[in-house]
Each structure stands twice: as structure tokens, then as C-alpha cells.
N, C-alpha and C positions, 0 to 999 in steps of 0.2 A: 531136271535142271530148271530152277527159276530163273524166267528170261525176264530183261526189265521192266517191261510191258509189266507182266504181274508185280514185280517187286514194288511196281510206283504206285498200281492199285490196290497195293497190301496199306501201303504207307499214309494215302488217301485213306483210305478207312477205315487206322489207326487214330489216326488224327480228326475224323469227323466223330471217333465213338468219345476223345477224348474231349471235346467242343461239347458231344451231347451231354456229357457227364459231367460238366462246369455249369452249364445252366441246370443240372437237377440241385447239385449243389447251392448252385446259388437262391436253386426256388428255396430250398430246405432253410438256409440262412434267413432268407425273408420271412418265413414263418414266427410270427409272436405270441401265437398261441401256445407253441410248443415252449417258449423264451429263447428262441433262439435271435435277433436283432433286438434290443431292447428300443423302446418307443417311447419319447417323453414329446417331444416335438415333431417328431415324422422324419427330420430332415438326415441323419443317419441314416433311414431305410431308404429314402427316397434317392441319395448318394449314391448307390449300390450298381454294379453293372459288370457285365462281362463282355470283356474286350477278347475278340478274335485274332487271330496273329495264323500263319501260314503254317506253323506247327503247331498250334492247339490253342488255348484260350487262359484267361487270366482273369481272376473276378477280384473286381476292385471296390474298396469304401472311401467316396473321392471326400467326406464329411473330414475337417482338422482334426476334430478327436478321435475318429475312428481306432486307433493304433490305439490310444489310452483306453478305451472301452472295451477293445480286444483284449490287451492284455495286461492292464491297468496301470499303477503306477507309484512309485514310492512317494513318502510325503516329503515334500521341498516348500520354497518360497519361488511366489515369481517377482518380475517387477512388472507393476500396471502403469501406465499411461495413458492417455487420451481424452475421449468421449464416453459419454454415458446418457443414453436416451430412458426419459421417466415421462408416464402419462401425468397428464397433467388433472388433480382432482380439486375438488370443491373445499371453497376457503371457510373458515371457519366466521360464524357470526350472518348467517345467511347471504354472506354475498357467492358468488359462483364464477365458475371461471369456466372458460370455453373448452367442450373435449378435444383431446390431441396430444400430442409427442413434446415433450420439451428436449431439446439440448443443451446440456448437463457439463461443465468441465470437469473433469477428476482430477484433482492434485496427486502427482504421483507420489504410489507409496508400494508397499512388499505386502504381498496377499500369501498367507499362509495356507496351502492345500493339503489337504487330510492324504492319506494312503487311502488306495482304491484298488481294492480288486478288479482284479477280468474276469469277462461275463464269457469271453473268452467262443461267442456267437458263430464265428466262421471255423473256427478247430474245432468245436460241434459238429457242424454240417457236413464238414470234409471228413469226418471220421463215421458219420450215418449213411453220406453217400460215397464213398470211394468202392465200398465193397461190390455196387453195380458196375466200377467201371467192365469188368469183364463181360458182363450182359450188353453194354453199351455199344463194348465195340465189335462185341461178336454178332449186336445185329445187321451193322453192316458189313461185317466179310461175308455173313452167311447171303447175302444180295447179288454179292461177287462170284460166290465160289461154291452157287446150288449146283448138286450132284443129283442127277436124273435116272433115276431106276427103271432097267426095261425086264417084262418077263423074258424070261427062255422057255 
């Protein structure tokens, strides 16, 4: 008969194999060599994090576009407004102008966006690493529940 004691230690290192197997995953995502996080700015990869929770873990891409990158998106219109920062370059007829940022008004208007595939990075990863999770978590029952052989 499993008595609680064990059952809460089964369930403890359940949930540590399933933590350690969200950070392999998530190393695996980080990887751009393989194409798995696409890198034009860094700020997507650098977004990237696995959060811990009491039952197991969660890896998140906190970047606005991440969801479209993942798994891309059909072609629409949006509407723009705002600002628009432009470096500032050199005027024509040898005069010159100081380096720096300008701020830009944009008159709103409708920006037409192309369909975009998903690169589809993190449904990669989960499907390279989920198959250790049984490695993961059987390293720590087996920390738990070592069986000690004696001769007769």
C-alpha cells in the first residue's frame, strides 16, 4: 500500500522531472543555429523564459509578436497611428545636420500586411524534447526509490 508520505514524494518528482524538461525545451527553442527562435533583433529570443508554478512550469515569449512568429498569420489591413522615430542624416549641398533620432508624426492610414508563415520555433522544441520527458522524470524517482541489493 502507498502511504502519503510516498504518494507526495512520487508527485514532488513528477513535477521536478516536468520543470527539468521545460528548461531543456526551452534551451532547444533558444537555439538559432538549428532555426529554431528566428533572430533579426535579438529581442524575441531575449523575451523567452520559463516560469515555475507549483505543478510544473510554463515557457513563455513575453516579445508582442511572438504568437505571429509562431504561428503566423493571414493577410489583413491594420490601422496605424502615432509616432515614428527616423535618424536624422546629412542635407544635401554640403551642409550637415547633427547625428540623432528625430520624432516623426504619422498621419493615420491602413498598412496592408502580407500573409506570414509560422516558423512555428516552440512546436519544434516541444516535439524534439518531450520525448526525454520520461528520462527527466525518472531521474529523480530513481533518487527516491534506490533499491539496494545484498548478497545471500
Amino acid at each position: 500500500m502507498v502511504t502519503k508520505d510516498i504518494r507526495e514524494k512520487i508527485k514532488q518528482d513528477l513535477i521536478l522531472g516536468l520543470r527539468r524538461n521545460a528548461d531543456r525545451i526551452f534551451n532547444i527553442s533558444q537555439q538559432t543555429k538549428k532555426g529554431f527562435v528566428p533572430v533579426d533583433t535579438g529581442n524575441l529570443k531575449r523575451s523567452g523564459s520559463v516560469d515555475y508554478y507549483s505543478d510544473g512550469a510554463v515557457i513563455t515569449y513575453r516579445a508582442s509578436y511572438a504568437a505571429v512568429v509562431e504561428h503566423g498569420a493571414e493577410a489583413h489591413e491594420e490601422f496605424v497611428k502615432g509616432f515614428a522615430y527616423t535618424k536624422r542624416h546629412a542635407k544635401r549641398k554640403g551642409k550637415k545636420r547633427k547625428p540623432g533620432t528625430t520624432k516623426v508624426v504619422v498621419k493615420a492610414h491602413i498598412r496592408r500586411m502580407p500573409k506570414r508563415e509560422g516558423v512555428y520555433y516552440l512546436a519544434r522544441a516541444v516535439q524534439e524534447g518531450i520525448p526525454m520527458l520520461a528520462k527527466d522524470t525518472d531521474f529523480f524517482l530513481k533518487n527516491h526509490f534506490k533499491t539496494r541489493r545484498t548478497r545471500v
